[in-house]
Backbone as XML, in Angstrom:
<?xml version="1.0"?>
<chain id="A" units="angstrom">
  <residue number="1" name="UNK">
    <atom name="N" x="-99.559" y="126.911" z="-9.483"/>
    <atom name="CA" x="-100.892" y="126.440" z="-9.190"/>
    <atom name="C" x="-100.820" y="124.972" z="-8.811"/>
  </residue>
  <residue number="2" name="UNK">
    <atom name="N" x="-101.549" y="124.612" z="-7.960"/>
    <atom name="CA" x="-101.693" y="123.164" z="-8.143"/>
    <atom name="C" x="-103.105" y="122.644" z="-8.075"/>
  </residue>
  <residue number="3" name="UNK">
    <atom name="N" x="-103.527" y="121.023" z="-8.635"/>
    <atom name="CA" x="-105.102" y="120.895" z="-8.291"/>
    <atom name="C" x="-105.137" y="119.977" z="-7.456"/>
  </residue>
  <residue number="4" name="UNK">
    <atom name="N" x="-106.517" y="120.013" z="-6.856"/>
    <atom name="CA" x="-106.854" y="118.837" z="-6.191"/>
    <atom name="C" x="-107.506" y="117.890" z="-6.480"/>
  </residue>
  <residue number="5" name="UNK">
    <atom name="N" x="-107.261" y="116.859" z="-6.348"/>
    <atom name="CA" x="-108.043" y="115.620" z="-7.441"/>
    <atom name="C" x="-108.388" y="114.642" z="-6.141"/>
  </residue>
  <residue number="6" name="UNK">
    <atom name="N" x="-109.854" y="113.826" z="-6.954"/>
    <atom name="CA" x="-109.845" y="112.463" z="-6.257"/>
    <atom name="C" x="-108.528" y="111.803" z="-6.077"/>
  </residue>
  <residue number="7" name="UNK">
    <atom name="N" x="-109.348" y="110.604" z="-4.635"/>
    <atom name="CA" x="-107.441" y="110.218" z="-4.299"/>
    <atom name="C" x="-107.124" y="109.036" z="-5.680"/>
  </residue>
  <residue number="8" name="UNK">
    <atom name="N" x="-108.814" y="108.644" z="-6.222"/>
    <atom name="CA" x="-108.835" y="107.445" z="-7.023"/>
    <atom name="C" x="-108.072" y="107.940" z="-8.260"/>
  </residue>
  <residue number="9" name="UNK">
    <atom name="N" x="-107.735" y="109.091" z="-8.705"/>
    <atom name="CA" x="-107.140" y="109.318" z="-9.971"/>
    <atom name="C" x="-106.491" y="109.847" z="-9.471"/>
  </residue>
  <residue number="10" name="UNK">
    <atom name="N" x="-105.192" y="109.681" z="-8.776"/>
    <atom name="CA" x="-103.780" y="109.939" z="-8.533"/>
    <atom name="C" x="-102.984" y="108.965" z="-8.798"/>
  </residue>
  <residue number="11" name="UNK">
    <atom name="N" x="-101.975" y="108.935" z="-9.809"/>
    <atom name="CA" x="-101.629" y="108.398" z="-10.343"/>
    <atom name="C" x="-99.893" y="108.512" z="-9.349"/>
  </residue>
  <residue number="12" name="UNK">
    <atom name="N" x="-99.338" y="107.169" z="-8.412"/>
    <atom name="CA" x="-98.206" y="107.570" z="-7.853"/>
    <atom name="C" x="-97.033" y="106.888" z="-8.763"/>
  </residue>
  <residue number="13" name="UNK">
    <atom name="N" x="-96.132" y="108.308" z="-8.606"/>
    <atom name="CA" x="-95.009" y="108.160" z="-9.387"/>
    <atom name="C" x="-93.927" y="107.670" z="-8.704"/>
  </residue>
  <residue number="14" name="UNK">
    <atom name="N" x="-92.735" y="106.887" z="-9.116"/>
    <atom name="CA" x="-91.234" y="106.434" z="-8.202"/>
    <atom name="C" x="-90.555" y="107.812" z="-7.849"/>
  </residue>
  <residue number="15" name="UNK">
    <atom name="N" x="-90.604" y="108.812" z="-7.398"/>
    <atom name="CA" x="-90.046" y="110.032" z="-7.416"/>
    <atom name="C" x="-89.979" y="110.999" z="-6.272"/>
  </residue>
  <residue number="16" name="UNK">
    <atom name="N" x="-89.195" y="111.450" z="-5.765"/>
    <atom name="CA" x="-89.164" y="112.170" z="-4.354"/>
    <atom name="C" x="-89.902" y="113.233" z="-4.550"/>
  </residue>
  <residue number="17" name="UNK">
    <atom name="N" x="-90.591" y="113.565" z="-3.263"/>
    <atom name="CA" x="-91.135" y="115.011" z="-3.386"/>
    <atom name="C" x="-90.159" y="116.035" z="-3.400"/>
  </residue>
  <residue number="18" name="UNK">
    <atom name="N" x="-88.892" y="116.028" z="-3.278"/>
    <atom name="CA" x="-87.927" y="117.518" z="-3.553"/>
    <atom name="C" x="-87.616" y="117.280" z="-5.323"/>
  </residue>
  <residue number="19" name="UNK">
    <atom name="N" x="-87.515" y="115.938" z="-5.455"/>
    <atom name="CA" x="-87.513" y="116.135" z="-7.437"/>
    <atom name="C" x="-88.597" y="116.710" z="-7.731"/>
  </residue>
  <residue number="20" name="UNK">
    <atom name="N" x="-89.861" y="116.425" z="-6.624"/>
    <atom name="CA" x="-91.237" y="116.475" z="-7.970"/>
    <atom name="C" x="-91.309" y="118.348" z="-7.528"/>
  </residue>
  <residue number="21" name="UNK">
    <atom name="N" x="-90.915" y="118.828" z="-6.650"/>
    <atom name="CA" x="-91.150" y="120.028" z="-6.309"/>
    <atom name="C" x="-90.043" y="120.959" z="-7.292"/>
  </residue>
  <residue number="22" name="UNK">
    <atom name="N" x="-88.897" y="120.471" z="-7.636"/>
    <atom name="CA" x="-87.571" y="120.763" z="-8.539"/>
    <atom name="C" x="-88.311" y="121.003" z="-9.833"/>
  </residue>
  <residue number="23" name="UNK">
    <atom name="N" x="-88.984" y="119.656" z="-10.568"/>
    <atom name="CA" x="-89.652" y="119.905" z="-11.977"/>
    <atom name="C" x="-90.591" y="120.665" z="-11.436"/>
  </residue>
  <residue number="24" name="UNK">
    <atom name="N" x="-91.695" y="120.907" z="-10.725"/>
    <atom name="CA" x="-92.850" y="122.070" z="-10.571"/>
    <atom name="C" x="-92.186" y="123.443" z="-10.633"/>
  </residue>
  <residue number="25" name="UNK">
    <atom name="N" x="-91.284" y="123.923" z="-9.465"/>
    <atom name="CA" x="-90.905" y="125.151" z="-9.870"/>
    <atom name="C" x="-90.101" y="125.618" z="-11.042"/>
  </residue>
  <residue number="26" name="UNK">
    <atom name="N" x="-89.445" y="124.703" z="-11.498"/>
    <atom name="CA" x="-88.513" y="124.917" z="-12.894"/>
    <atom name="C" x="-89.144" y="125.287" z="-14.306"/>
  </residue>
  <residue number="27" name="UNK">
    <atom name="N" x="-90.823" y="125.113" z="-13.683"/>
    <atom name="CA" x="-91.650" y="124.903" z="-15.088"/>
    <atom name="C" x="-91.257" y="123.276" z="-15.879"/>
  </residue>
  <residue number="28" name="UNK">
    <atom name="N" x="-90.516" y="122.246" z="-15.570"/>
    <atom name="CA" x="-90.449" y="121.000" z="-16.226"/>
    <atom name="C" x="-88.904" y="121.674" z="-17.001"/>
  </residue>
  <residue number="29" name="UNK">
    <atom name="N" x="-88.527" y="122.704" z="-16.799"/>
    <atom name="CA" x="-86.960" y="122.665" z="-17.420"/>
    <atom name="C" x="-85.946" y="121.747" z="-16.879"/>
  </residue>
  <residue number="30" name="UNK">
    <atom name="N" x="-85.681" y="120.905" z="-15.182"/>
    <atom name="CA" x="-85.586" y="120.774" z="-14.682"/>
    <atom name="C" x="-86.156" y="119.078" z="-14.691"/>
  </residue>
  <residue number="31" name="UNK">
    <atom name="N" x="-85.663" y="118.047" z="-14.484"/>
    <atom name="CA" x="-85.431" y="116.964" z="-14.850"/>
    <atom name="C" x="-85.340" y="116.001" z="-13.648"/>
  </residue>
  <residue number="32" name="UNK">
    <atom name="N" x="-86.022" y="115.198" z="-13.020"/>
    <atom name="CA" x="-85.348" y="114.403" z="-12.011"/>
    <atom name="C" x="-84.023" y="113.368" z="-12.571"/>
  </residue>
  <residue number="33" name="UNK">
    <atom name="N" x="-83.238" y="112.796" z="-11.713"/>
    <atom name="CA" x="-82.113" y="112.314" z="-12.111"/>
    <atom name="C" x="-82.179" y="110.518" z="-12.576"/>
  </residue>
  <residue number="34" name="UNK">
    <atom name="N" x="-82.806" y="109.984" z="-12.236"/>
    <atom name="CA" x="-83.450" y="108.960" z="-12.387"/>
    <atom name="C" x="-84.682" y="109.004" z="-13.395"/>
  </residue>
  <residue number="35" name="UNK">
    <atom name="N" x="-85.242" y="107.860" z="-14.087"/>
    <atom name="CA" x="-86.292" y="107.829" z="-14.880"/>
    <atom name="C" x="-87.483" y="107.421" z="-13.498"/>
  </residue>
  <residue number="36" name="UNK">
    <atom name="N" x="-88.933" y="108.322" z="-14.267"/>
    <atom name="CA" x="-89.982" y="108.271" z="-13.363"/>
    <atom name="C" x="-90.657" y="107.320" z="-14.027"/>
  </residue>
  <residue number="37" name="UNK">
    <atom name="N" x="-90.925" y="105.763" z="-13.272"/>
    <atom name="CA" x="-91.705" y="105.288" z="-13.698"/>
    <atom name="C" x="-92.825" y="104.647" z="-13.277"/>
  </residue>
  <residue number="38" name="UNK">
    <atom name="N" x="-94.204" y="103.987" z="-13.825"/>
    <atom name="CA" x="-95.405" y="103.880" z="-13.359"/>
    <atom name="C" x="-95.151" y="102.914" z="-12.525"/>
  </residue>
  <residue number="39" name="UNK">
    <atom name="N" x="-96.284" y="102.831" z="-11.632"/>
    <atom name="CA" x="-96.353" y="101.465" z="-10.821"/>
    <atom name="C" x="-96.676" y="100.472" z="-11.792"/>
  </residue>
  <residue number="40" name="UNK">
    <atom name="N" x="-96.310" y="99.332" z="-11.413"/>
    <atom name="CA" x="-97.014" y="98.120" z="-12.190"/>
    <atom name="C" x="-98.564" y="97.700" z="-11.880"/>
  </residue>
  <residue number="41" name="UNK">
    <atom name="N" x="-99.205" y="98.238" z="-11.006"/>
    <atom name="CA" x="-100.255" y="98.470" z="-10.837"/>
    <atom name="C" x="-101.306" y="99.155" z="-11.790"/>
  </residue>
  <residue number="42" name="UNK">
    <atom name="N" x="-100.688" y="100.225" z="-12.459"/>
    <atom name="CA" x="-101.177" y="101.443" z="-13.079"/>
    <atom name="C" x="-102.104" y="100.917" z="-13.873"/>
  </residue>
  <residue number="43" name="UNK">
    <atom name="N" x="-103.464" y="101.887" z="-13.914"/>
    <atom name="CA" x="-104.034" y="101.570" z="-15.381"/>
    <atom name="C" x="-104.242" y="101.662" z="-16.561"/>
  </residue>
  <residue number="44" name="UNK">
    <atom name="N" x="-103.145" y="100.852" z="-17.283"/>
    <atom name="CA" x="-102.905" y="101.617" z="-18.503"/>
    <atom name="C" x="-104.004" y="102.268" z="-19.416"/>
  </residue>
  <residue number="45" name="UNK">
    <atom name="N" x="-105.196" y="102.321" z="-19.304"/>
    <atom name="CA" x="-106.313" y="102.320" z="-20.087"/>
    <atom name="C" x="-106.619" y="103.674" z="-19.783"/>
  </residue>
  <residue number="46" name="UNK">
    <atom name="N" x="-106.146" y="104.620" z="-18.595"/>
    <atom name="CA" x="-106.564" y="105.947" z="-18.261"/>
    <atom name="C" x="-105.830" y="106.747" z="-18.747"/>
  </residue>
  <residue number="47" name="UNK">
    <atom name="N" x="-106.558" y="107.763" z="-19.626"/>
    <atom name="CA" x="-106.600" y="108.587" z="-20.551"/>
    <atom name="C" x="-105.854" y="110.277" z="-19.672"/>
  </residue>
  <residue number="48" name="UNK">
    <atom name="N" x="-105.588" y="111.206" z="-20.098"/>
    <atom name="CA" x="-104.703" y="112.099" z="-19.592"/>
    <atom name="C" x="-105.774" y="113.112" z="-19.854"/>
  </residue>
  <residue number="49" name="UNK">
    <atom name="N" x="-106.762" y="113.733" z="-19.072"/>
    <atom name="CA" x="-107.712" y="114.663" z="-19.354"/>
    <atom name="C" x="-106.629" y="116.498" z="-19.114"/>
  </residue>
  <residue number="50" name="UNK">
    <atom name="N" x="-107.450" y="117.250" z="-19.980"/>
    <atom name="CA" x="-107.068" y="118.902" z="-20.624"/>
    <atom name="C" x="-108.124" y="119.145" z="-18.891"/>
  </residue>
  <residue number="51" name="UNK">
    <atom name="N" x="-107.392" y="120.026" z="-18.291"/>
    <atom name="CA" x="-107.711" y="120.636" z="-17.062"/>
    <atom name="C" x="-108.420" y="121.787" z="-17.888"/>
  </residue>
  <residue number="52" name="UNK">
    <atom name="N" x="-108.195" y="122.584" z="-18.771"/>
    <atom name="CA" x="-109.064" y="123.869" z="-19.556"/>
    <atom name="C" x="-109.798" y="123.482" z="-20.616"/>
  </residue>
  <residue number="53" name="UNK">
    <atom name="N" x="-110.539" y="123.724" z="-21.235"/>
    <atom name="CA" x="-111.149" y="123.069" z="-23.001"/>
    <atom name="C" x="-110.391" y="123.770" z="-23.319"/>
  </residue>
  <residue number="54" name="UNK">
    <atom name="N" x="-109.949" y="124.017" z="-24.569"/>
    <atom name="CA" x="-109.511" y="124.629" z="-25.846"/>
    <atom name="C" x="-110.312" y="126.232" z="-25.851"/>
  </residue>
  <residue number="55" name="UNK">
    <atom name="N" x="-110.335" y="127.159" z="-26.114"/>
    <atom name="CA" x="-110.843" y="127.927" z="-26.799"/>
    <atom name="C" x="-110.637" y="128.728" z="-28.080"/>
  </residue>
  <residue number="56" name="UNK">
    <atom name="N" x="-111.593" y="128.837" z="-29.095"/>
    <atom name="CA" x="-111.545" y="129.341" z="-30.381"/>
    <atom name="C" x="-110.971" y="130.288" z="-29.964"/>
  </residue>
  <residue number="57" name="UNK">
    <atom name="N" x="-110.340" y="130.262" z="-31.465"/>
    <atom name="CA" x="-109.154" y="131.853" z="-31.712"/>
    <atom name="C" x="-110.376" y="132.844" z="-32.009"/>
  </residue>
  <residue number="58" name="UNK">
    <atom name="N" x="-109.796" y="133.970" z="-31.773"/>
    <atom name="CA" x="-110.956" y="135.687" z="-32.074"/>
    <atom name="C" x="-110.115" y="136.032" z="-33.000"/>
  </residue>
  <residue number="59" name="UNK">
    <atom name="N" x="-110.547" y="136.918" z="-33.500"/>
    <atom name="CA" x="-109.999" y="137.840" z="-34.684"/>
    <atom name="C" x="-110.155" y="139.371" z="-33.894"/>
  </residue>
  <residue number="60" name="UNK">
    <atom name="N" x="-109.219" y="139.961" z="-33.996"/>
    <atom name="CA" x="-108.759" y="141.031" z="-33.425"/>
    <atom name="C" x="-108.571" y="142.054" z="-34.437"/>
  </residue>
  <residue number="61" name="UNK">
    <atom name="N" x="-109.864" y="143.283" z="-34.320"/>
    <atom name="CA" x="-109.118" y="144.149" z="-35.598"/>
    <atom name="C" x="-108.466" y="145.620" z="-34.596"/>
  </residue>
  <residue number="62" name="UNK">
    <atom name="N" x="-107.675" y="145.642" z="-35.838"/>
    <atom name="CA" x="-106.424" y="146.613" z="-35.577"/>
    <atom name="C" x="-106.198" y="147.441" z="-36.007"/>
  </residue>
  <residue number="63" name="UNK">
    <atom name="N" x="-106.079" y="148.928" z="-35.554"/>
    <atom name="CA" x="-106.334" y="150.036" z="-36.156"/>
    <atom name="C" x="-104.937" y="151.094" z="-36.572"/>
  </residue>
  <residue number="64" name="UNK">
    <atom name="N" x="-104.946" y="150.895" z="-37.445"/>
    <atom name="CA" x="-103.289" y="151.423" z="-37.765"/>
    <atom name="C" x="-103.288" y="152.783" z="-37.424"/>
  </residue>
  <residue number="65" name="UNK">
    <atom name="N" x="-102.152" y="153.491" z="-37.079"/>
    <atom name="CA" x="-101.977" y="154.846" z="-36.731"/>
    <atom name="C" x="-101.519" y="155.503" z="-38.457"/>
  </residue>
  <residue number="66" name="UNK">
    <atom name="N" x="-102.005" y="156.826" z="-38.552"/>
    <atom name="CA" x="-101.730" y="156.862" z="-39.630"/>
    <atom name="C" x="-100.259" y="157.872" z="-39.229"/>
  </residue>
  <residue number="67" name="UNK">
    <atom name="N" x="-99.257" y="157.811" z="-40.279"/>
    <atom name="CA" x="-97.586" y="158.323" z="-39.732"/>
    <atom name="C" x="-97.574" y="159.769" z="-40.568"/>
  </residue>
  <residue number="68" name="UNK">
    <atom name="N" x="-96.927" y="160.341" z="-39.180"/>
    <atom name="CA" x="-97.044" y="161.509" z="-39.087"/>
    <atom name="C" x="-95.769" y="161.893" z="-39.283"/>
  </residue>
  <residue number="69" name="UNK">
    <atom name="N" x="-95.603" y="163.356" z="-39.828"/>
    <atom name="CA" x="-94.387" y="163.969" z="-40.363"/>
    <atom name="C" x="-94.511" y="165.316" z="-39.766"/>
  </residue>
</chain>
């Protein structure tokens, strides 16, 4: 998946697009070789927002089979 965001909250990283495409498909198993680091620009004060809320756990009832002989 990927999202699309304002250009104002894109945050650019030191990092090639074949590394950043390497960690995307790897799931992040997959490591660029160099450390990624912020611009000196950056604002440190911006917070890392949850793309989903949370949702409460359900309770699931479960109906046992009774065992047969």
């Amino acid at each position: 998946w990927y999202a699309i965001v304002p250009e104002n909250e894109v945050i650019n990283l030191s990092i090639s697009v074949e590394d950043a495409f390497k960690v995307i498909v790897s799931g992040g198993i997959v490591s660029p070789d160099s450390l990624v680091s912020l611009p000196r620009n950056s604002k440190s004060d911006r917070k890392l927002e949850t793309l989903l809320e949370p949702q409460p756990l359900q309770r699931l009832q479960v109906e046992e089979e009774e065992p047969t002989s």
